[in-house]
N, C-alpha and C positions, 0 to 999 in steps of 0.2 A: 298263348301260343304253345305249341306242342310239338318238341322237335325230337327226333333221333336219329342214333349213330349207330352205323353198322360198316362191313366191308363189304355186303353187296346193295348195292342199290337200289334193285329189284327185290328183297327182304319183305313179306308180309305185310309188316307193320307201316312200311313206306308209305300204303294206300290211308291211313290214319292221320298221318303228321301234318304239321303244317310246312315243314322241312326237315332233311335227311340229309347230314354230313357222312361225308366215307372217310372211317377211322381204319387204321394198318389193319389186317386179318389177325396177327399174333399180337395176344395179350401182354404186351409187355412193358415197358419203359416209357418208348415211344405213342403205345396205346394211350398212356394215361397222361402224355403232354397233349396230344389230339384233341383228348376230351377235356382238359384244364384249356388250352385255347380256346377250343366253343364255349364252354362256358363262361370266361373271361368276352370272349366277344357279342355272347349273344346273351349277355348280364341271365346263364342262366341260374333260378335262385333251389330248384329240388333235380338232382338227379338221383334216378330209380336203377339200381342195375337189373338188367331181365335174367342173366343167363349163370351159371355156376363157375364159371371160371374166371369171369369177371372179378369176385368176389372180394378173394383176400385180395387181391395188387388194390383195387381201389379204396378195402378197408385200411390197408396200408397207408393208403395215401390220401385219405380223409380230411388231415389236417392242410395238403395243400392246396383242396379245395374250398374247405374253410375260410382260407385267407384273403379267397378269390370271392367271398362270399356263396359259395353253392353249396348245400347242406347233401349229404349223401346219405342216401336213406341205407342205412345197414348198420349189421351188427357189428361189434368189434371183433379184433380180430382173432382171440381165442375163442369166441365161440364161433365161428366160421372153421376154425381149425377141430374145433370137436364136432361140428356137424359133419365133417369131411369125414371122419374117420369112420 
């Protein structure tokens, strides 16, 4: 199965999925409990982040997706910090 997360609905990628959660629009706190829930409920095992701001908070919070089982495809988060700059 193939699923993503966005704040609109109607998003591109939506025609792709096989389902489409609506996460908050601002990256923040509460973004990355949104996506630890789906993933926790829809045992998912790879998240992919698409977009650049996504980035550091999830590299950030890699480990609590780990715990949850979901492997977060990305780099750590000083080289996110020096790609940034």
């Amino acid at each position: 199965m193939l699923y993503g997360a966005d704040f609109d609905r109607t998003c591109p990628a939506s025609f792709f999925l096989d389902g489409l959660f609506e996460v908050p629009f601002k990256i923040d706190d509460a973004y990355i409990k949104s996506l630890l829930k789906i993933c926790i409920d829809k045992k998912i095992d790879l998240l992919i982040p698409l977009i650049d701001p996504e980035l550091l908070p999830l590299a950030k919070a890699k480990e609590h997706f780990s715990k949850v089982g979901t492997t977060v495809m990305i780099s750590n988060e000083e080289m996110i910090e020096i790609s940034r700059d």
